[in-house]
C-alpha positions as a Markdown table, in Angstrom:
| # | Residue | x | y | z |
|---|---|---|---|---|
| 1 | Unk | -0.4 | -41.0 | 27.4 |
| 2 | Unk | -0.7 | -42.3 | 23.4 |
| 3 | Unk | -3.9 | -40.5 | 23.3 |
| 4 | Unk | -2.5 | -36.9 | 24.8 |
| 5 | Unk | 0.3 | -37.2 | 21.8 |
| 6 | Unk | -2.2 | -38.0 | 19.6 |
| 7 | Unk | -4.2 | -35.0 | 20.5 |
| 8 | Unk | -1.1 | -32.7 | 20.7 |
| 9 | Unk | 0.3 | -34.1 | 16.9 |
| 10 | Unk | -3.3 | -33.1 | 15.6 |
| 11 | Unk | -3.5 | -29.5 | 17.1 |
| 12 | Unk | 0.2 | -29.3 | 15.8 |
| 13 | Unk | -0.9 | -30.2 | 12.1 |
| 14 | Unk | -4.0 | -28.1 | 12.2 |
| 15 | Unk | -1.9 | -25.3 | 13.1 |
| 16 | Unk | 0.6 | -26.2 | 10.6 |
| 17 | Unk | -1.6 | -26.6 | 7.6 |
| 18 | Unk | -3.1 | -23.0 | 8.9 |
| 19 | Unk | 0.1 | -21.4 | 9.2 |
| 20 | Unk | 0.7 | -22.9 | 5.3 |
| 21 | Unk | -2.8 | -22.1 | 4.5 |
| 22 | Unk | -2.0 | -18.3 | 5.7 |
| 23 | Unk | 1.1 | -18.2 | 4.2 |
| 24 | Unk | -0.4 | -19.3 | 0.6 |
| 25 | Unk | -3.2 | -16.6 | 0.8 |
| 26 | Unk | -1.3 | -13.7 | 1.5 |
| 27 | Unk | 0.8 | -14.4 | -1.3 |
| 28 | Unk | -1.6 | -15.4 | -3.5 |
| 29 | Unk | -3.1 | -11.9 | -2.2 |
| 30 | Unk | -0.3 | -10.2 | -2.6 |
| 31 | Unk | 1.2 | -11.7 | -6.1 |
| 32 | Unk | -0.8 | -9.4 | -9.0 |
| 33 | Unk | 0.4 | -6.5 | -7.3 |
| 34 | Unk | 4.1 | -7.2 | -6.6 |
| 35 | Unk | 3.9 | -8.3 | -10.0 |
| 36 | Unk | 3.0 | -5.2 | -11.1 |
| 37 | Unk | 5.9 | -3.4 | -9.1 |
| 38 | Unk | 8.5 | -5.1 | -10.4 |
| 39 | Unk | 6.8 | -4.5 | -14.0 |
| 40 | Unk | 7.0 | -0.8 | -12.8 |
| 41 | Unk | 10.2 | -1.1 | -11.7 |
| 42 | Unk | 11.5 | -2.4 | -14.7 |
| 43 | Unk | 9.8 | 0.4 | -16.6 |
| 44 | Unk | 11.3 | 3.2 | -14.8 |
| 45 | Unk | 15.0 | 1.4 | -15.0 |
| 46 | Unk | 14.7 | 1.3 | -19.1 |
| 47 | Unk | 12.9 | 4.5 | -20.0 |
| 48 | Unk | 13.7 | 7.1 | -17.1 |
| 49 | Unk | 16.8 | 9.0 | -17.3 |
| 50 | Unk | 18.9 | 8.4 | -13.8 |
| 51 | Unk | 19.9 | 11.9 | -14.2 |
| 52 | Unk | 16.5 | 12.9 | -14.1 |
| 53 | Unk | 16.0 | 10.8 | -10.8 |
| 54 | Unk | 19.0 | 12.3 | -9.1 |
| 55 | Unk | 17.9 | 15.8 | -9.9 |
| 56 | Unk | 14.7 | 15.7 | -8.0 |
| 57 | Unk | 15.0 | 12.5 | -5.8 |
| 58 | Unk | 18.9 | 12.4 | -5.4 |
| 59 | Unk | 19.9 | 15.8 | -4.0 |
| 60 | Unk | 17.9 | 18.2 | -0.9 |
| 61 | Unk | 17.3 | 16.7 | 2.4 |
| 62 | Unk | 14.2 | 18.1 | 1.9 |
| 63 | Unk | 13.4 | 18.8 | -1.7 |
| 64 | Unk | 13.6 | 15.2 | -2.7 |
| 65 | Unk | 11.4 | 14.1 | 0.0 |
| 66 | Unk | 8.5 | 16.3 | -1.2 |
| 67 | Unk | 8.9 | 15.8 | -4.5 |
| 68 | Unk | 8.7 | 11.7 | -4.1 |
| 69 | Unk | 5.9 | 12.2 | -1.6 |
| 70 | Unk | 3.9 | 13.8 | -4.3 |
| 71 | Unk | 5.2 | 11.5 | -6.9 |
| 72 | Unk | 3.8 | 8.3 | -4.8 |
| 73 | Unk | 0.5 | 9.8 | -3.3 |
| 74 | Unk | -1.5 | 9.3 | -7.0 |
| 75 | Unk | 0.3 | 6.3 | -7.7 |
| 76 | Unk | -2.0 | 2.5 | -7.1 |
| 77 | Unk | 0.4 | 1.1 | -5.8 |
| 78 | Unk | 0.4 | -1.2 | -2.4 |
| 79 | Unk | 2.9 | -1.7 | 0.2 |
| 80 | Unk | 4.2 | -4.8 | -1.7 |
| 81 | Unk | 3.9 | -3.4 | -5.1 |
| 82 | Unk | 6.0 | -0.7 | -3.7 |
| 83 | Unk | 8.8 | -2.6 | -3.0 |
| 84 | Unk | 10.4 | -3.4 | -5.8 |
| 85 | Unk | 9.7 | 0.1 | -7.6 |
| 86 | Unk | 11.5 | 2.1 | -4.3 |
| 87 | Unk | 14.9 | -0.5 | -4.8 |
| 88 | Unk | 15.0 | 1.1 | -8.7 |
| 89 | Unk | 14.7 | 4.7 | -7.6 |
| 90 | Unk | 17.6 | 3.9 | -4.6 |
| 91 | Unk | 19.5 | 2.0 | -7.1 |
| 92 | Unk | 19.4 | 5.1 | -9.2 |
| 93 | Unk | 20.3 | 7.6 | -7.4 |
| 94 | Unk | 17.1 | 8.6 | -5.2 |
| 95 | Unk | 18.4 | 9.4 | -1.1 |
| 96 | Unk | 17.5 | 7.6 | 1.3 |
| 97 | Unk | 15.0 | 10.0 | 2.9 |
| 98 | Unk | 12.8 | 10.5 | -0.9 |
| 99 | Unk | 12.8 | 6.8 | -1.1 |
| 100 | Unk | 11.2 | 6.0 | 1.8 |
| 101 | Unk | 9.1 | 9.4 | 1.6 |
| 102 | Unk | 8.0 | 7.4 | -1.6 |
| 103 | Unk | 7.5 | 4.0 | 0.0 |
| 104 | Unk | 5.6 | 5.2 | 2.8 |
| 105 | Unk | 3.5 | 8.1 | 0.3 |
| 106 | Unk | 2.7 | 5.5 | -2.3 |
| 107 | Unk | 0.9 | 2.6 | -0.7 |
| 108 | Unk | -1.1 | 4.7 | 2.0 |
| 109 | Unk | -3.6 | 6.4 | -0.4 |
| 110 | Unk | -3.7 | 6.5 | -4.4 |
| 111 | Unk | -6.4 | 7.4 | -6.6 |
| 112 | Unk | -8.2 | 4.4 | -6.3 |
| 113 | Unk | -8.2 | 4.3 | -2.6 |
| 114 | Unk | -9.7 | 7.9 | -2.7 |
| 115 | Unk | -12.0 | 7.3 | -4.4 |
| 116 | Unk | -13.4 | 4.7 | -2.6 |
| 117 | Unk | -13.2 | 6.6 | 0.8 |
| 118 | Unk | -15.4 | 9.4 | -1.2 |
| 119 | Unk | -17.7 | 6.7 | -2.1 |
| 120 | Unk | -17.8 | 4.9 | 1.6 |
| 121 | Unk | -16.9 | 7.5 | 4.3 |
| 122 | Unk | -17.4 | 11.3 | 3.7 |
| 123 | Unk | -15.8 | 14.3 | 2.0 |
| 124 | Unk | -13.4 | 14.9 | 5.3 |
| 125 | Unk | -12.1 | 11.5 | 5.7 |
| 126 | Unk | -11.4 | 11.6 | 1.9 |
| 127 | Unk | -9.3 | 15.2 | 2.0 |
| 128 | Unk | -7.7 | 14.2 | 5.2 |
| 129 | Unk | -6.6 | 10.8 | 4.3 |
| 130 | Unk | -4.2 | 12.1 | 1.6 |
| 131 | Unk | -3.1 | 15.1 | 3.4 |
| 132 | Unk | -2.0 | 12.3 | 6.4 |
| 133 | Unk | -0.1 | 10.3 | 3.8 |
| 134 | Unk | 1.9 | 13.2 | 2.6 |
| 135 | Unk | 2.5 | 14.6 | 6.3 |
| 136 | Unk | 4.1 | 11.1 | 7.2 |
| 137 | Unk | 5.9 | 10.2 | 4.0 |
| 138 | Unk | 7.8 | 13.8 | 4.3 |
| 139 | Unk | 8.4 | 13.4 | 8.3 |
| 140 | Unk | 10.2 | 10.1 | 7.7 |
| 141 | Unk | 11.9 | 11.1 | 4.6 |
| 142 | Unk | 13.5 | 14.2 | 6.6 |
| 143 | Unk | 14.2 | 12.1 | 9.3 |
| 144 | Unk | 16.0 | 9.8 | 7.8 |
| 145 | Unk | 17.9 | 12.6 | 5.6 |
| 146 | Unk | 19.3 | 14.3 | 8.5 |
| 147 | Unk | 19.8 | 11.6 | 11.1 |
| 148 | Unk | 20.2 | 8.2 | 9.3 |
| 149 | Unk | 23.7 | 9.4 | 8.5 |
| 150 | Unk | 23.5 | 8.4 | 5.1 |
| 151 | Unk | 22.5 | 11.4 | 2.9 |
| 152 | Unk | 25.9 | 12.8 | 3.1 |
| 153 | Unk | 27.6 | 9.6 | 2.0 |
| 154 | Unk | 25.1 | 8.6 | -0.7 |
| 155 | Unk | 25.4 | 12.6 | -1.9 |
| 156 | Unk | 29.5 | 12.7 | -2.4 |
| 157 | Unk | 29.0 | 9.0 | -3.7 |
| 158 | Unk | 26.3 | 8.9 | -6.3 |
| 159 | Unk | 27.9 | 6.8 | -9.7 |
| 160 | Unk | 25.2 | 6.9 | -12.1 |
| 161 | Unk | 25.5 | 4.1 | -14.7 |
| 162 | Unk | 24.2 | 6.0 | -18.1 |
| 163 | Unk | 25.1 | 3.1 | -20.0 |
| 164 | Unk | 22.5 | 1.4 | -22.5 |
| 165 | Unk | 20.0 | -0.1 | -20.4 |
| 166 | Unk | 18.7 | -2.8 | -23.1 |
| 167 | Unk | 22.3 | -4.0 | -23.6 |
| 168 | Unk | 24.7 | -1.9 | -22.9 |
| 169 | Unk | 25.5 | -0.7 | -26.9 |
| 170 | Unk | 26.8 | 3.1 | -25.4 |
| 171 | Unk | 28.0 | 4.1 | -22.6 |
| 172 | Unk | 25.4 | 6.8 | -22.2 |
| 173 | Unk | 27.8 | 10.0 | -22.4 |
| 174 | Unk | 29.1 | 10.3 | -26.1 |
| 175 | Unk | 25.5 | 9.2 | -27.5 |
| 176 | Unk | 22.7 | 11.8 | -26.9 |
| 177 | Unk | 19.8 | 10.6 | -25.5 |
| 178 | Unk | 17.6 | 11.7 | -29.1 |
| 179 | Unk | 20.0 | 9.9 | -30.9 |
| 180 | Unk | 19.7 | 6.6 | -28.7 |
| 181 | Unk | 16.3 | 6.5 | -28.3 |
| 182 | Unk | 16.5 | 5.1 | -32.4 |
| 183 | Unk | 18.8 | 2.4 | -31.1 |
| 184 | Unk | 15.9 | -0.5 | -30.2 |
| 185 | Unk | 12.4 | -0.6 | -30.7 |
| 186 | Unk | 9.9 | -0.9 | -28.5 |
| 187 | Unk | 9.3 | -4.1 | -27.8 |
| 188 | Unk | 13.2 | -4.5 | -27.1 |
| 189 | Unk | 12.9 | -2.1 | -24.6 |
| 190 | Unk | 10.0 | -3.5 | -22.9 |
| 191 | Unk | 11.7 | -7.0 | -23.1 |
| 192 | Unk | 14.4 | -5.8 | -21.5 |
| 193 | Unk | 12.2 | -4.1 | -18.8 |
| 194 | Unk | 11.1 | -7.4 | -18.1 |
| 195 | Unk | 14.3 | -8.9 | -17.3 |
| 196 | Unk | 15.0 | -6.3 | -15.0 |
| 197 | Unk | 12.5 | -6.1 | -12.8 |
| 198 | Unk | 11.5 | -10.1 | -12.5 |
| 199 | Unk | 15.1 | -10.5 | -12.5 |
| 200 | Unk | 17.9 | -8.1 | -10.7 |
| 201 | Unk | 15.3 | -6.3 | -8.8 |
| 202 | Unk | 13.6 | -9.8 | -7.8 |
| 203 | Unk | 16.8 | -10.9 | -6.8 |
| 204 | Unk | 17.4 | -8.0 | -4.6 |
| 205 | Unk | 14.4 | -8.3 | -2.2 |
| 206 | Unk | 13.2 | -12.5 | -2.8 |
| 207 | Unk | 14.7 | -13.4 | 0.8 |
| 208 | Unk | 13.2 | -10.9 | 2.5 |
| 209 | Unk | 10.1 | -11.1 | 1.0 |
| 210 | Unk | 9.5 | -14.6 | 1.8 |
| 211 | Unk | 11.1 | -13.9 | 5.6 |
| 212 | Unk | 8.3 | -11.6 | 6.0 |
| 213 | Unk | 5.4 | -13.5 | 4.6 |
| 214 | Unk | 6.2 | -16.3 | 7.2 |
| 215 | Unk | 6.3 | -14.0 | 10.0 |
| 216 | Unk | 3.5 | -12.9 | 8.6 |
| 217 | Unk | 1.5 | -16.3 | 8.5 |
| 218 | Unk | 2.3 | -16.9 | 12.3 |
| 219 | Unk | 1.0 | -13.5 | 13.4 |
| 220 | Unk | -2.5 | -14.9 | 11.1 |
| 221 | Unk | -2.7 | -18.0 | 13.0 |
| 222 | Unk | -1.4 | -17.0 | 16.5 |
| 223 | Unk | -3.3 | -14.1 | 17.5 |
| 224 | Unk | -7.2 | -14.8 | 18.1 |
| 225 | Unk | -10.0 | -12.6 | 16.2 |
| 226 | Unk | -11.9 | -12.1 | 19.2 |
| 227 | Unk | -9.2 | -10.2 | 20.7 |
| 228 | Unk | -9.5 | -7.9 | 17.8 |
| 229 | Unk | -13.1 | -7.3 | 18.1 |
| 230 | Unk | -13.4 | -7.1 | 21.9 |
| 231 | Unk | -11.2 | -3.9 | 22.3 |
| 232 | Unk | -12.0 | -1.6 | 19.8 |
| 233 | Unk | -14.3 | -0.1 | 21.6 |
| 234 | Unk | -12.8 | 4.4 | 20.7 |
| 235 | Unk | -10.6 | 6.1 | 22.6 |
| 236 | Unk | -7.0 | 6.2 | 22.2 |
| 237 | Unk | -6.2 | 2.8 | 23.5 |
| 238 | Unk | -8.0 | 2.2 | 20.0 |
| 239 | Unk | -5.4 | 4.1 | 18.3 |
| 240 | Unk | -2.8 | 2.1 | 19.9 |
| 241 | Unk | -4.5 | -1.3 | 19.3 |
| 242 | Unk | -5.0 | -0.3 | 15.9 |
| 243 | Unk | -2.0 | 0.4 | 15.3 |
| 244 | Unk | -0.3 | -2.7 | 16.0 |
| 245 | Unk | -3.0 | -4.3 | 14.4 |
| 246 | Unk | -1.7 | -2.2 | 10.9 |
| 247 | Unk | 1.6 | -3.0 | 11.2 |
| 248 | Unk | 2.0 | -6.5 | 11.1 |
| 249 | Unk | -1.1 | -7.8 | 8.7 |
| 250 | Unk | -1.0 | -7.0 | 4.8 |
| 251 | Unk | -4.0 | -5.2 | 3.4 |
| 252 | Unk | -3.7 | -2.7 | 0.7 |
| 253 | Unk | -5.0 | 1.0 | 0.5 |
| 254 | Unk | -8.5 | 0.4 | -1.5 |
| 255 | Unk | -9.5 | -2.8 | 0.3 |
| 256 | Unk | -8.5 | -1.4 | 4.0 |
| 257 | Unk | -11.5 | 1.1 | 3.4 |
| 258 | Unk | -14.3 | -0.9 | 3.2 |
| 259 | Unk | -13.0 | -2.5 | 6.8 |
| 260 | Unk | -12.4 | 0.9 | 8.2 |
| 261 | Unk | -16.1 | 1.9 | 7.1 |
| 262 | Unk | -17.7 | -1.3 | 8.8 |
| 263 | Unk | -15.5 | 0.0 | 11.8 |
| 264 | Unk | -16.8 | 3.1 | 11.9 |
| 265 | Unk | -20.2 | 1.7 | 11.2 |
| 266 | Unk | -19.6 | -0.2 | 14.3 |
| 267 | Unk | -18.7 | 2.8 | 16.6 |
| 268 | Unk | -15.0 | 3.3 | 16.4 |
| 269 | Unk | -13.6 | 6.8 | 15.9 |
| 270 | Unk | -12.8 | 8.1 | 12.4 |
| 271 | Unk | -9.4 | 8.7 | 13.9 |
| 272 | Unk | -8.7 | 5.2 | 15.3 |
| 273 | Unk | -9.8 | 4.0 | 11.7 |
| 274 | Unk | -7.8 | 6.7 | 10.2 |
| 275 | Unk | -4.8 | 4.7 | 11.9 |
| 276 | Unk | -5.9 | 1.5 | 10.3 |
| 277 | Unk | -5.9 | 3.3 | 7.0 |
| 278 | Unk | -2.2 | 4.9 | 7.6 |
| 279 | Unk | -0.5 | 2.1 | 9.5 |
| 280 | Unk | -2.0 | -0.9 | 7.8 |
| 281 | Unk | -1.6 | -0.3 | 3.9 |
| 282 | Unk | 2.3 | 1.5 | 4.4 |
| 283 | Unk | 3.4 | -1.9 | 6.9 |
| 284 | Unk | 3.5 | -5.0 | 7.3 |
| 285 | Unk | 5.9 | -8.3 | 7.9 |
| 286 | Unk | 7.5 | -8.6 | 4.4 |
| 287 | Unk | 7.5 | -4.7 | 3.8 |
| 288 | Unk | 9.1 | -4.2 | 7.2 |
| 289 | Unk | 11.9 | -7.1 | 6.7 |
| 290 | Unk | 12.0 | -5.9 | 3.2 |
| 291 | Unk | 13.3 | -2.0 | 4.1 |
| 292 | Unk | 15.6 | -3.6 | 6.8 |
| 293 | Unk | 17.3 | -5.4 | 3.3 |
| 294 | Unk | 17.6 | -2.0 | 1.8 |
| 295 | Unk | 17.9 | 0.5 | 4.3 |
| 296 | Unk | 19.2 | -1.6 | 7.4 |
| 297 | Unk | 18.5 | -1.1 | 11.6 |
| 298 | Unk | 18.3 | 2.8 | 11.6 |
| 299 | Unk | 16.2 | 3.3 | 8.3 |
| 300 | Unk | 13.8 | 0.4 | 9.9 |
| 301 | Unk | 13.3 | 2.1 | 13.0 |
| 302 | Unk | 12.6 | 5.6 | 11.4 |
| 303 | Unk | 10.1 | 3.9 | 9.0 |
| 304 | Unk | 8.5 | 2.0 | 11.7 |
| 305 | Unk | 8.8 | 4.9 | 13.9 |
| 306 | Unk | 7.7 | 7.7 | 11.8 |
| 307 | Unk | 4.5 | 5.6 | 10.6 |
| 308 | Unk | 3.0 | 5.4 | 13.9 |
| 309 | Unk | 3.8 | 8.6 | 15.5 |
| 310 | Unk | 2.4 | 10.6 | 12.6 |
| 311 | Unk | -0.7 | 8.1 | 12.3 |
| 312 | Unk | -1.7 | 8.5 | 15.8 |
| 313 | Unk | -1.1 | 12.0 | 15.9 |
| 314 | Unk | -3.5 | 12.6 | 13.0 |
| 315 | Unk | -5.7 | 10.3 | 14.2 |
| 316 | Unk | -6.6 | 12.5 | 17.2 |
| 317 | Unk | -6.3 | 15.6 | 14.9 |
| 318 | Unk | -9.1 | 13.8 | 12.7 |
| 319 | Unk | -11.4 | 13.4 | 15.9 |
| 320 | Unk | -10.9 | 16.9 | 17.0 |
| 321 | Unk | -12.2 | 18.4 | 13.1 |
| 322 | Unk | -15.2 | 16.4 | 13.5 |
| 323 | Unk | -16.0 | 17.2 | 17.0 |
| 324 | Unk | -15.1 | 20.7 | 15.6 |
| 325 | Unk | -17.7 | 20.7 | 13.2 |
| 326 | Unk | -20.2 | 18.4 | 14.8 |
| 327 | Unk | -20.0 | 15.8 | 12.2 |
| 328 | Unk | -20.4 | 12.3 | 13.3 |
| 329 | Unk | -18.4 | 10.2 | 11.1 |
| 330 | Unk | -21.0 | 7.3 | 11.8 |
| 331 | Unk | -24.0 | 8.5 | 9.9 |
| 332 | Unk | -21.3 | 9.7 | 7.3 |
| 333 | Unk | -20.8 | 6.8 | 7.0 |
| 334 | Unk | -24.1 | 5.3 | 7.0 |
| 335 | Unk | -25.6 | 7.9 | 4.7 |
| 336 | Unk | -22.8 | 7.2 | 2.1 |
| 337 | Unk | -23.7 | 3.4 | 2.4 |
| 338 | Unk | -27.1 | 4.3 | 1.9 |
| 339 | Unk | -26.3 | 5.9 | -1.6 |
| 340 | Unk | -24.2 | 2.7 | -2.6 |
| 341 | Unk | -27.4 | 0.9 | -2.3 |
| 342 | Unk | -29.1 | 3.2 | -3.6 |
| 343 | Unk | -27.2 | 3.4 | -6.4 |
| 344 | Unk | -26.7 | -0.6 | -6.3 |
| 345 | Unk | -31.0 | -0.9 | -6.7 |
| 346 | Unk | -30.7 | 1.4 | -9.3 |
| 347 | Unk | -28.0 | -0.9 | -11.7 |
| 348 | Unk | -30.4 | -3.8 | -10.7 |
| 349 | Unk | -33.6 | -1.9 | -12.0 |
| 350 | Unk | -32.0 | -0.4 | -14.9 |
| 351 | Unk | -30.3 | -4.1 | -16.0 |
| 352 | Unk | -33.9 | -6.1 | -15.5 |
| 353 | Unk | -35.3 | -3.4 | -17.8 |
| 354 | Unk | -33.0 | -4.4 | -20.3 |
| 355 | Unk | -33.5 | -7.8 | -19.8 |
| 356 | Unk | -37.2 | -7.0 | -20.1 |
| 357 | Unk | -37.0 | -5.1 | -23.2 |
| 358 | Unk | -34.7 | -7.7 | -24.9 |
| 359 | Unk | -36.5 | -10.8 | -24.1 |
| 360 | Unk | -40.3 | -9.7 | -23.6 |
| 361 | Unk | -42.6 | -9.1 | -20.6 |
| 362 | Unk | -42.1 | -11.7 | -18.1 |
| 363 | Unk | -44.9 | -14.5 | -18.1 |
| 364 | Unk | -45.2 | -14.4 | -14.4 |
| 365 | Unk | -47.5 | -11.3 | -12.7 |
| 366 | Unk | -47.1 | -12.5 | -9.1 |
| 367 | Unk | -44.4 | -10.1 | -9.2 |
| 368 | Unk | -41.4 | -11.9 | -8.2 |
| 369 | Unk | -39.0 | -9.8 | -10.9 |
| 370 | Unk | -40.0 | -6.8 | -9.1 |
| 371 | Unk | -40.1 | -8.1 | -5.5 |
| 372 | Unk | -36.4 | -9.4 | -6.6 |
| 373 | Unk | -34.7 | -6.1 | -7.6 |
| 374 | Unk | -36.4 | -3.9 | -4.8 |
């Protein structure tokens, strides 16, 4: 009997110091570019006009939702990093539907992200991938704009605060914006910047934020990995397993592509791993208890819902272009991981010459140096 509680305290503190462990690492993971949201929202609170926001994000059920979808496509920006710049834009004046058009557009794909899938996967996966992004991001915007029963509300109810945002000097309406631009310098402005973002916006979104990264950390340690890798074997039970994969787990746009090429790689459809592309960058725990905060039960389940409709849908659309054109999105892949290494030998060559040429021919013939960088 001592020796059964001594075995069940130890499994209990292993798993305890993984859950902790997992916990720590994803926000450690995660803190550079949360950082960088709330920088970002702090940015667009002291130098963008909330008029400006409310003409293109506040009013349309549908205009605003394209216009924040292509504001957030371009944008490097992940699903955390999102966060804190999407409560700005709500707080003011952006609808509902644009600012979750915008959370969903934003972390999904950016310019970084395409890049690398240009670099990784092939010239379709890198069109298409954006073109999903947008074609979710403006389904849930809509969505929510005409059946989350809060457009009408938030349009007959938008007070804009056109007040000094440094510290409140004007009230926004007697001073032209030319003539309060001179007010504070530039550093003033970004100080105050600062403040808001790591401050009010921080405030806004903390408790949520940590309620997600522990769910988060259980769903790390609790489900197995060999789960993972026994049933993604293509087909649409794939899809489905992929997606709830996405959801839960935190990964951002640009590091989700390498894994989706060593998928492919491995056999599994482009369109399965074009669900792991949608669905895990735009979700997760702390992203998902994070829109419940600002948007509540509705706006959740349109998010949640939206997301994985749309990402399955054009994950089958994606396998029926490459059947359609023959391609196989495995030797795309492989090919374009041939030119990375390729390219990869090449830097190595190119840098040894230097090193060559700056420090004299190497003493050694038995040519290790060249065995080395081939």
């Amino acid at each position: 009997m001592p020796r059964r509680r001594k075995n069940m305290f130890a499994h209990i503190l292993s798993y305890s110091i993984r859950y902790f462990e997992a916990c720590w690492e994803m926000t450690v993971e995660m803190a550079p570019y949360i950082g960088f949201g709330f920088f970002m929202a702090g940015i667009l609170h002291i130098f963008v006009n909330p008029l400006t926001i409310t003409k293109y994000l506040g009013k349309g059920r549908i205009k605003s939702v394209i216009y924040a979808a292509l504001l957030g496509i371009p944008l490097p920006l992940c699903s955390c990093g999102v966060l804190p710049t999407t409560a700005s834009l709500k707080k003011q004046g952006a609808n509902d539907g644009a600012a979750i058009s915008f959370m969903i557009a934003t972390p999904e794909t950016g310019v970084d992200s395409i890049a690398v899938t240009y670099a990784l996967l092939d010239p379709l996966m890198t069109l298409f991938r954006p073109l999903a992004a947008f074609v979710t991001a403006v389904a849930a915007g809509i969505l929510q704009n005409f059946a989350g029963n809060t457009y009408r509300e938030i349009e007959h109810n938008i007070v804009l605060d056109l007040s000094c945002k440094v510290d409140h000097c004007c009230d926004g309406i007697g001073c032209p914006p030319n003539k309060h631009r001179n007010h504070h310098s530039w550093w003033e402005k970004l100080s105050a910047a600062i403040r808001y973002g790591f401050g009010e916006i921080l405030d806004d979104i903390a408790k949520w934020l940590v309620l997600g990264i522990a769910i988060a950390g259980a769903i790390a340690v609790l489900i197995p990995e060999h789960l993972i890798r026994i049933y993604l074997n293509g087909g649409i039970h794939s899809m489905l397993l992929m997606l709830l994969l996405g959801i839960p787990f935190y990964i951002c746009a640009t590091s989700s592509t390498p894994i989706a090429a060593a998928l492919i790689l491995k056999g599994v459809s482009p369109g399965a791993a074009l669900v792991f592309l949608l669905a895990g960058p735009a979700t997760n725990a702390a992203t998902i208890s994070v829109v419940y905060g600002l948007f509540r039960k509705r706006a959740t389940a349109i998010y949640i819902g939206s997301i994985a409709i749309c990402a399955v849908g054009m994950g089958l659309l994606l396998d029926t272009l490459y059947a359609h054109f023959g391609m196989t999105a495995q030797s795309q892949a492989l090919a374009a991981r041939q030119k990375v290494l390729q390219a990869e030998r090449t830097i190595n060559r190119g840098a040894y010459c230097q090193t060559v040429r700056a420090t004299g021919p190497a003493r050694n013939s038995g040519g290790s140096a060249k065995r080395l960088i081939n």
